[in-house]
MOPAC internal coordinates of N, CA, C and O (Angstrom, degrees):
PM7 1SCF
backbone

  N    0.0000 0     0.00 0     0.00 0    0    0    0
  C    1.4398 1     0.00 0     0.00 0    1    0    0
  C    1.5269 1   110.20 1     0.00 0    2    1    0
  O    1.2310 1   122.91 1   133.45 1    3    2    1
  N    1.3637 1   112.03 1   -46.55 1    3    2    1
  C    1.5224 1   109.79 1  -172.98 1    5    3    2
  C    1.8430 1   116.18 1   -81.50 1    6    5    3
  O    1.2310 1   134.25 1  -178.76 1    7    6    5
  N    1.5676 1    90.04 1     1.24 1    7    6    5
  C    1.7262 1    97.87 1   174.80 1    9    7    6
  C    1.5655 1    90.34 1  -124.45 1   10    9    7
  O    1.2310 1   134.45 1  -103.04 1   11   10    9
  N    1.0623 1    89.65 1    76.96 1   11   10    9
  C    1.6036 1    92.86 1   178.32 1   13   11   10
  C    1.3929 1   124.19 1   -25.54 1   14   13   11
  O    1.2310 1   125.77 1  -130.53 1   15   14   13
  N    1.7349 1   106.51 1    49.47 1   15   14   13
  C    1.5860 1   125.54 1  -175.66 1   17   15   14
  C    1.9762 1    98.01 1   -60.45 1   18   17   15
  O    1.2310 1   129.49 1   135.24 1   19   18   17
  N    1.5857 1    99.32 1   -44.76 1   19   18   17
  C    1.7213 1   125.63 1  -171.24 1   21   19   18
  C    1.0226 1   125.19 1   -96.66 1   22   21   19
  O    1.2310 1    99.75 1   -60.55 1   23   22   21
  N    1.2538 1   154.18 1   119.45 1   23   22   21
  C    1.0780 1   148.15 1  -157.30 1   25   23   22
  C    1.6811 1   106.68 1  -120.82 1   26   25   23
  O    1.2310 1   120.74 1   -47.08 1   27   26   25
  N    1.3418 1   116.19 1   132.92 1   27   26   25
  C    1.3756 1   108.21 1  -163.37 1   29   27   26
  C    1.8152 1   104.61 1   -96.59 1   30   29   27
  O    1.2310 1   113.54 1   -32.43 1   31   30   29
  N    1.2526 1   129.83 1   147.57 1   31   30   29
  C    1.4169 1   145.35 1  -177.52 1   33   31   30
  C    1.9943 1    93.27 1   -48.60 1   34   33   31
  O    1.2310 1   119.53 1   -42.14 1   35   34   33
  N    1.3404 1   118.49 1   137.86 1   35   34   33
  C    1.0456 1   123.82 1   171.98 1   37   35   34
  C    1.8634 1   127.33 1    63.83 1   38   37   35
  O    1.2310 1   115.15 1     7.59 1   39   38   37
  N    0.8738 1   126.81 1  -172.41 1   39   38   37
  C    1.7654 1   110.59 1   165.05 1   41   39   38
  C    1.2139 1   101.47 1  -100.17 1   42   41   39
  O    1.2310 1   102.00 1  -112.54 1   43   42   41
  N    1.3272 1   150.49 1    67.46 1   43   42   41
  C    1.3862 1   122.49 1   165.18 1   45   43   42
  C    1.6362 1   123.01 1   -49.99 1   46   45   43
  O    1.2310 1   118.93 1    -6.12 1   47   46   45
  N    1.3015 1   119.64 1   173.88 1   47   46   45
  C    2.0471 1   119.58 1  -168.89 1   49   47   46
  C    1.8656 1    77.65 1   -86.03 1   50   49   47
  O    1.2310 1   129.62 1    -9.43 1   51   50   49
  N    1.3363 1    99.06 1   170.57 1   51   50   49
  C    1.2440 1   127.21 1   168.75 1   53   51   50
  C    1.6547 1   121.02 1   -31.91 1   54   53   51
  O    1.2310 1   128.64 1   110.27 1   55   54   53
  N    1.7643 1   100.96 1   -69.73 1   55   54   53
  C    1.2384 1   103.66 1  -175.83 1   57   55   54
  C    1.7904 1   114.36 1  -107.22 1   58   57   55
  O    1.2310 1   130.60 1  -123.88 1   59   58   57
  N    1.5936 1    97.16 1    56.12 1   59   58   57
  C    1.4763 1    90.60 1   170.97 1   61   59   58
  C    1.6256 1    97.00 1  -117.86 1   62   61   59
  O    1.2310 1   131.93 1    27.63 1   63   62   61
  N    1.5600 1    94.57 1  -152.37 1   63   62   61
  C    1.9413 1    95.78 1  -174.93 1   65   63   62
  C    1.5717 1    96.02 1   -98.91 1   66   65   63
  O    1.2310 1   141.06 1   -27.56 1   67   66   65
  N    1.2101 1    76.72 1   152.44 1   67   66   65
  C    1.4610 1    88.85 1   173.24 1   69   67   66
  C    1.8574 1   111.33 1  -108.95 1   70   69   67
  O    1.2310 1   130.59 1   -32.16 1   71   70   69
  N    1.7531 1    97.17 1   147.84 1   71   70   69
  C    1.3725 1   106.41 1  -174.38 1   73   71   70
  C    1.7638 1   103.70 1  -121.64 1   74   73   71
  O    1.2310 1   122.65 1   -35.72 1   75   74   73
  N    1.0755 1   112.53 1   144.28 1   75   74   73
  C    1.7404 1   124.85 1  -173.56 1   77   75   74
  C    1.1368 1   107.16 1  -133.11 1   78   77   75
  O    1.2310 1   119.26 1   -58.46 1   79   78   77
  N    1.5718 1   119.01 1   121.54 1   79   78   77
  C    1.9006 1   121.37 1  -174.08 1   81   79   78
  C    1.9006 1    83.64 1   -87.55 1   82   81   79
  O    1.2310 1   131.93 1   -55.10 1   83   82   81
  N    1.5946 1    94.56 1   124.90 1   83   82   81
  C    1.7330 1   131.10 1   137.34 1   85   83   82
  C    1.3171 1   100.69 1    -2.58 1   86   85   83
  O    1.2310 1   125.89 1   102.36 1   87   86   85
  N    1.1880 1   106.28 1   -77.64 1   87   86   85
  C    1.5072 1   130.68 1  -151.88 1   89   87   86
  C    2.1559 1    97.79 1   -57.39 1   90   89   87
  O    1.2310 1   124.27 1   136.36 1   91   90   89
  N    0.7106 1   109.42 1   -43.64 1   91   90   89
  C    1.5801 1   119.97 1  -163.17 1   93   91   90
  C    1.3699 1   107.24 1   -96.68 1   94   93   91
  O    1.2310 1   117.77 1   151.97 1   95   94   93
  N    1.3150 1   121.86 1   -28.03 1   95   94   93
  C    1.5891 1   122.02 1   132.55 1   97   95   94
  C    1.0579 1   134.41 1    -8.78 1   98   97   95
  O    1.2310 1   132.72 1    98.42 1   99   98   97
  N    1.4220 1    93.03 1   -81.58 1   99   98   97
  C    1.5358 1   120.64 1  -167.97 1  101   99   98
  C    1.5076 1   105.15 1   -75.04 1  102  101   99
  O    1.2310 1   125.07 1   167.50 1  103  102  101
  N    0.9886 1   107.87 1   -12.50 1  103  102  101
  C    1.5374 1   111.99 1  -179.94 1  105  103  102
  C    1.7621 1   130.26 1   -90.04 1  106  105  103
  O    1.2310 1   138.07 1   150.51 1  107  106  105
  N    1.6916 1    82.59 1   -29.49 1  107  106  105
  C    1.2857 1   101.60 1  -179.77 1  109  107  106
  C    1.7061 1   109.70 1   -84.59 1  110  109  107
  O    1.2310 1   116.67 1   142.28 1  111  110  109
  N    1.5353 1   123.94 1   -37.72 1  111  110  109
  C    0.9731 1   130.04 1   178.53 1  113  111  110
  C    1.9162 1   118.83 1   -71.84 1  114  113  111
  O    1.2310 1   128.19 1   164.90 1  115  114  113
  N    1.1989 1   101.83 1   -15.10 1  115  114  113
  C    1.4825 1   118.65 1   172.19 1  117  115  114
  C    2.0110 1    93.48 1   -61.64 1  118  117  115
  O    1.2310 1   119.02 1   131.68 1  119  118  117
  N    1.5476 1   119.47 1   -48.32 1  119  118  117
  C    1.4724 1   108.79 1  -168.07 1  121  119  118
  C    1.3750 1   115.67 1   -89.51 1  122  121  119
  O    1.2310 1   117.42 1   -46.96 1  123  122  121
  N    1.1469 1   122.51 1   133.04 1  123  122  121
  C    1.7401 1   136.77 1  -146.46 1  125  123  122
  C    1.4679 1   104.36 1   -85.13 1  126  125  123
  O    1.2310 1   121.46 1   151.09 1  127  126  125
  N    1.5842 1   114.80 1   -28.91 1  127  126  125
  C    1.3223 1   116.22 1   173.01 1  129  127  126
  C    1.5169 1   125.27 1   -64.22 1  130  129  127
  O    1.2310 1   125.52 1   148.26 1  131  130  129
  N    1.5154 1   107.01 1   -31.74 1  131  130  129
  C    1.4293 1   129.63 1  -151.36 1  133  131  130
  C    1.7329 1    85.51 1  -105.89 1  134  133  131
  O    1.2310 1   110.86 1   126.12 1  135  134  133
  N    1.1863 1   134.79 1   -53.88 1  135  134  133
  C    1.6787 1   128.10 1   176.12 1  137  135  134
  C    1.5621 1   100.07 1   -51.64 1  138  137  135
  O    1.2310 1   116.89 1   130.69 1  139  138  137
  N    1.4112 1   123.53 1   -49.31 1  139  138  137
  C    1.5638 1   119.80 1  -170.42 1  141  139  138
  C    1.4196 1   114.09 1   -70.30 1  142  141  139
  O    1.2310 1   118.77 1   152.11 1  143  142  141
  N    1.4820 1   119.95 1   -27.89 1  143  142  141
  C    1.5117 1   113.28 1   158.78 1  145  143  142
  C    1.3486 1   125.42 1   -80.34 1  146  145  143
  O    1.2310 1   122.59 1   173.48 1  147  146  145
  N    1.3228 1   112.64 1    -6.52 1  147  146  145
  C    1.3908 1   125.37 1   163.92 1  149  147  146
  C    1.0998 1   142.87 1   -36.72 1  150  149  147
  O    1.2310 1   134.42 1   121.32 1  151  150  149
  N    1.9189 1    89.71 1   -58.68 1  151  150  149
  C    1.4414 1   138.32 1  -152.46 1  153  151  150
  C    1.4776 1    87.10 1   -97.05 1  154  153  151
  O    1.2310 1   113.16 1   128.41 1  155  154  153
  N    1.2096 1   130.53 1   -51.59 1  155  154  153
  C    1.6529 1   131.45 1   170.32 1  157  155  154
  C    1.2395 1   120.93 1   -69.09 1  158  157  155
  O    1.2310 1   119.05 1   160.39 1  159  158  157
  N    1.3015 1   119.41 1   -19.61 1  159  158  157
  C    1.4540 1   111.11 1   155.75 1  161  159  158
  C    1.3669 1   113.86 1   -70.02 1  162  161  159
  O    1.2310 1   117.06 1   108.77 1  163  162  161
  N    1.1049 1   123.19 1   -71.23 1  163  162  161
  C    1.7959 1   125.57 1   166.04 1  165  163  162
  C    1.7558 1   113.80 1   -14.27 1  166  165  163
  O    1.2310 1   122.27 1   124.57 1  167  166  165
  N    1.2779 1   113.27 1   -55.43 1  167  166  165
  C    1.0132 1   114.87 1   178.32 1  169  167  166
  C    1.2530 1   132.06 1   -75.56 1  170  169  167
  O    1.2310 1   119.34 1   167.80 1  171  170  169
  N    1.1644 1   118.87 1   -12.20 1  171  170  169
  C    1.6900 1   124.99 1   172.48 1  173  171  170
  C    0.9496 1   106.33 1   -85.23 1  174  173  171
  O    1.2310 1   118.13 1   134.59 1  175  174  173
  N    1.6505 1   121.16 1   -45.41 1  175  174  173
  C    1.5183 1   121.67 1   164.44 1  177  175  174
  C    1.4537 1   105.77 1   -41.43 1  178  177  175
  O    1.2310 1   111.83 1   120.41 1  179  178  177
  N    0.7478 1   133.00 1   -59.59 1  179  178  177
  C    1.7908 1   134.49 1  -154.55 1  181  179  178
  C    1.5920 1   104.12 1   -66.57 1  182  181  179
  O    1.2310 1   119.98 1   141.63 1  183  182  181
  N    1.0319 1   117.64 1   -38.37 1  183  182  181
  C    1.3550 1   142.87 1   167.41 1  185  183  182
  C    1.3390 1    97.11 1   -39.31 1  186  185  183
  O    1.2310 1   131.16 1    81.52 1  187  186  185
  N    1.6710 1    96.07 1   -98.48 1  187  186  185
  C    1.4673 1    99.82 1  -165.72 1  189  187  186
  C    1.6923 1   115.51 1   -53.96 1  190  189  187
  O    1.2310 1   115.62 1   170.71 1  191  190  189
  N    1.3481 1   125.91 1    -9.29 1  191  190  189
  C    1.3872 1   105.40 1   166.43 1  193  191  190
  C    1.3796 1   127.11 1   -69.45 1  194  193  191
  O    1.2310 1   124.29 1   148.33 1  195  194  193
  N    1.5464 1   109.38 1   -31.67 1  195  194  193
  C    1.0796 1   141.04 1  -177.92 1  197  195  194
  C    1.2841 1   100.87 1   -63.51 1  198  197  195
  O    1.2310 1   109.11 1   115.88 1  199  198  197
  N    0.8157 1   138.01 1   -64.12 1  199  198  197
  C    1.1952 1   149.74 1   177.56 1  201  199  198
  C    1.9299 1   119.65 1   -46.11 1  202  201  199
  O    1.2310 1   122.83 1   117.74 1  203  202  201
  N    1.2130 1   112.18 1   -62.26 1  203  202  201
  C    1.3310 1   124.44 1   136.90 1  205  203  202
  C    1.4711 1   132.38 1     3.49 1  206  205  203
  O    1.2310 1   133.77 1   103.96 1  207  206  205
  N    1.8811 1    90.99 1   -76.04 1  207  206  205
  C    1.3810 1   117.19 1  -169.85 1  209  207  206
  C    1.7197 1   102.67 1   -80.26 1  210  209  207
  O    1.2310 1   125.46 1   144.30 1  211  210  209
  N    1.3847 1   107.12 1   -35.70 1  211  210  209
  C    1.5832 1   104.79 1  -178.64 1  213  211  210
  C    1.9575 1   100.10 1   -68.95 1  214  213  211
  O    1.2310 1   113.23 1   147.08 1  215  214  213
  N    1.1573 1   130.39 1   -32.92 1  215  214  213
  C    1.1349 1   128.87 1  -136.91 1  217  215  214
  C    1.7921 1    96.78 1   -99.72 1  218  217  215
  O    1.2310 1   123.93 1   168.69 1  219  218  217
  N    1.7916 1   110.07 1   -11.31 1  219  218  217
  C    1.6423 1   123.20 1   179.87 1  221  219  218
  C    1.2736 1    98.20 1  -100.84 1  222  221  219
  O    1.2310 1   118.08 1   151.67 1  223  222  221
  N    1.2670 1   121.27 1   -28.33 1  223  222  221
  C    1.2488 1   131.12 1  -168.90 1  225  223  222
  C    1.7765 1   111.98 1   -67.62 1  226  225  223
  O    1.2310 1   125.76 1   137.68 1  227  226  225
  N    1.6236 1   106.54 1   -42.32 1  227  226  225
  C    1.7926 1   120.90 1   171.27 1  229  227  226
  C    1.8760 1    93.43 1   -72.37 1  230  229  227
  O    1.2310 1   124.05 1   119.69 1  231  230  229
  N    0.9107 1   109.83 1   -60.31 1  231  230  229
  C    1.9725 1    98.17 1  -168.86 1  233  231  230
  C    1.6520 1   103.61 1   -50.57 1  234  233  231
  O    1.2310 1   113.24 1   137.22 1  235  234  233
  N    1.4108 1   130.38 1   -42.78 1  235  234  233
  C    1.1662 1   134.93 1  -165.39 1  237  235  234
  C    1.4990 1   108.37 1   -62.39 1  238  237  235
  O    1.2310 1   130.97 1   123.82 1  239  238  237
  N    1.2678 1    96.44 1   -56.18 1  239  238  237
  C    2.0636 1   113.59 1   164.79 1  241  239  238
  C    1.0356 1   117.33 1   -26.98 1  242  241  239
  O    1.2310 1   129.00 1   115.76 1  243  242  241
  N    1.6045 1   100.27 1   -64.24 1  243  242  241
  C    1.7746 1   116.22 1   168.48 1  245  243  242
  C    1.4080 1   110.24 1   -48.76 1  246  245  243
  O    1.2310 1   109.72 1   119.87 1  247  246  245
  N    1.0026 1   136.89 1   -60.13 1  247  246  245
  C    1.2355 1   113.83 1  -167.60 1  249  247  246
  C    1.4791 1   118.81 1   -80.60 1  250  249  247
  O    1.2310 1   116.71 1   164.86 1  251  250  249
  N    1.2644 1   123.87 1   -15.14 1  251  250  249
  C    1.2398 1   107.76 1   178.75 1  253  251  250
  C    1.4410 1   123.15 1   -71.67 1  254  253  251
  O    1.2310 1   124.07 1   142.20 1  255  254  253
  N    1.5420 1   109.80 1   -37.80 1  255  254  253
  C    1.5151 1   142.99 1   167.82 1  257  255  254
  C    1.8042 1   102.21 1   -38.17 1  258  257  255
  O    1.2310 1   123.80 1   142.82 1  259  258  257
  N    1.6456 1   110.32 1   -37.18 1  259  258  257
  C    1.5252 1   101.24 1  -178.15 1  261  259  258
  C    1.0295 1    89.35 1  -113.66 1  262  261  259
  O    1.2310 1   100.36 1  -174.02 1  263  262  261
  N    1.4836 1   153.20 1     5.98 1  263  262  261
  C    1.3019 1   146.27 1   160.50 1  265  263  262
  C    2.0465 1    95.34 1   -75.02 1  266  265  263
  O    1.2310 1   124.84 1   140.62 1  267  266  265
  N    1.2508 1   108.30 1   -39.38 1  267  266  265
  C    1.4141 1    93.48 1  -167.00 1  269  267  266
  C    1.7751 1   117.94 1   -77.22 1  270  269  267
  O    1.2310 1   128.96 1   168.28 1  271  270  269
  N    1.8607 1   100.35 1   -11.72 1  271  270  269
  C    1.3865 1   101.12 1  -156.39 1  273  271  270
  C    1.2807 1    93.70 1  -110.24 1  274  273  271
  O    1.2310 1   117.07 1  -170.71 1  275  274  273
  N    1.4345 1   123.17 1     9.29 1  275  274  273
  C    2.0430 1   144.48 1   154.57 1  277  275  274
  C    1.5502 1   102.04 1   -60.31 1  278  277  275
  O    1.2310 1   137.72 1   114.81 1  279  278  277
  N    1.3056 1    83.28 1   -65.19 1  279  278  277
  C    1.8436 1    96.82 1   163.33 1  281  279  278
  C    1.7414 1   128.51 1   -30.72 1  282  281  279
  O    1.2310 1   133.45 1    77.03 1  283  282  281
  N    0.9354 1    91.61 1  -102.97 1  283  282  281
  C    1.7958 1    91.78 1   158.17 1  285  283  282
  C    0.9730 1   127.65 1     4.37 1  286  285  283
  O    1.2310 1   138.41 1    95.44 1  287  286  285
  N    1.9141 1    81.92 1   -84.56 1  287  286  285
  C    2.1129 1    92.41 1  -173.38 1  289  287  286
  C    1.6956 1   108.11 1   -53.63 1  290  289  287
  O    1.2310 1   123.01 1   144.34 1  291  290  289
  N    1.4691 1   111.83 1   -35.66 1  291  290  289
  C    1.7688 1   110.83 1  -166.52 1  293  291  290
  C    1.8979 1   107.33 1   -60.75 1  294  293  291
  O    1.2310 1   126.36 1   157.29 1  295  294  293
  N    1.8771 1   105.38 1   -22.71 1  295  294  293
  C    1.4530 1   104.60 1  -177.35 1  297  295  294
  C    1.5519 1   115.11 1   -81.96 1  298  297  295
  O    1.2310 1   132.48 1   158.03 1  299  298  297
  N    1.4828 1    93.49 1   -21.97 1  299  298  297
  C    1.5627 1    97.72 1  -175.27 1  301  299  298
  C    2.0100 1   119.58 1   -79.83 1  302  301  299
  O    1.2310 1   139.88 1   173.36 1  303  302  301
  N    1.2670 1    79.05 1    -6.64 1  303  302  301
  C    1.6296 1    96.11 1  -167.64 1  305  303  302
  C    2.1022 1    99.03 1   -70.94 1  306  305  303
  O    1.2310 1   126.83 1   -76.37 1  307  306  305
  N    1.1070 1   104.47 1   103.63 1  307  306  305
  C    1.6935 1    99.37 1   167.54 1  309  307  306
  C    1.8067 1   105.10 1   -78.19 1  310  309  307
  O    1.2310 1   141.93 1   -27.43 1  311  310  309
  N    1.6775 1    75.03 1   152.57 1  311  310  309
  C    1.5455 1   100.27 1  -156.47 1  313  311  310
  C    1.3478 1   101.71 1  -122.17 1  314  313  311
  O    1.2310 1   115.23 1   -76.14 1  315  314  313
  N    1.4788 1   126.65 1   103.86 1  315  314  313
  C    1.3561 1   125.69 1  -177.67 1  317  315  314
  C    1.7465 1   106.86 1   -99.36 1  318  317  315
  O    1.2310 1   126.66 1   -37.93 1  319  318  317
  N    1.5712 1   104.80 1   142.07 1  319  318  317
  C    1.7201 1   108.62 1  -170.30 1  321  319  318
  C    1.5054 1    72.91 1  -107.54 1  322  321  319
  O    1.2310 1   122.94 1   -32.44 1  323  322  321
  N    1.8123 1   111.97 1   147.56 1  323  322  321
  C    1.7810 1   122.26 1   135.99 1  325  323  322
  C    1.8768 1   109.67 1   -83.44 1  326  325  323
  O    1.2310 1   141.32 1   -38.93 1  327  326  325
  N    1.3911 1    76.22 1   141.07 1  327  326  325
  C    1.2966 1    90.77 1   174.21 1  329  327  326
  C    1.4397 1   117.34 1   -72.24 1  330  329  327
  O    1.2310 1   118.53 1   -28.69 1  331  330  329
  N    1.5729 1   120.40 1   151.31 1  331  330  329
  C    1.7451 1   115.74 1  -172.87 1  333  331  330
  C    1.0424 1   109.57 1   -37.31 1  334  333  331
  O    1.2310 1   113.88 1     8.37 1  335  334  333
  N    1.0781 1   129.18 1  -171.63 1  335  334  333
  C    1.2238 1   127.81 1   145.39 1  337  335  334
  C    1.9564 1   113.94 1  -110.28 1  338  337  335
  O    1.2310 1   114.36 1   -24.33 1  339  338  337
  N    1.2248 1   128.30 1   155.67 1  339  338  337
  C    0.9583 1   109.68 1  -160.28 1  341  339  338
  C    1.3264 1   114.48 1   -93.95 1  342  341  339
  O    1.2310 1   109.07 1   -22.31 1  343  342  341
  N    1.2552 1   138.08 1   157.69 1  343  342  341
  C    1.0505 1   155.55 1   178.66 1  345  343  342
  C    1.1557 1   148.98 1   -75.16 1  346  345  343
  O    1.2310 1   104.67 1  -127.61 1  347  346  345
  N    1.2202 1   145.94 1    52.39 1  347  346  345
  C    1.4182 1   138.68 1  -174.96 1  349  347  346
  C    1.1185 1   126.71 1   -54.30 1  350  349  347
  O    1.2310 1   124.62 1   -42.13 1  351  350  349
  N    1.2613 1   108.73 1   137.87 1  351  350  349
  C    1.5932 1   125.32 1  -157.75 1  353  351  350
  C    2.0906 1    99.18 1  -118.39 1  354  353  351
  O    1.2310 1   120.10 1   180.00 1  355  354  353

């Protein structure tokens, strides 16, 4: 769709649904040239999501890794209380 390999039934706007006649499908997938650029469009897509998702997936790592070792140091940190001071009454 976004390589305008497909062409959707009617003009719909941008962000509505899209509808595809059966008929022109089946027609289109009958020609071996047009399924094999198909099939490579599909797949680059898949790719680049993949790709994407692996590539948020290392920054996300990162931060937790120094989110976790924030952690740590904040447990290791001793914490001294003063005592009241006292009070006269």
């Amino acid at each position: 769709m976004r390589a305008w390999h497909l062409k959707p039934s009617g003009k719909p706007p941008q962000n509505a649904r899209k509808w595809f006649a059966t008929v022109e499908i089946e027609r289109m997938s009958c020609d071996e040239a047009w399924l094999d650029k198909a099939i490579r469009i599909v797949e680059k897509q898949i790719q680049e999501m993949n790709r994407k998702q692996r590539d948020r997936g290392e920054e996300v790592g990162i931060a937790k890794t120094e989110e976790k070792n924030s952690e740590v140091q904040n447990t290791t940190q001793t914490v001294r209380f003063r005592k009241p001071a006292a009070v006269k009454v």
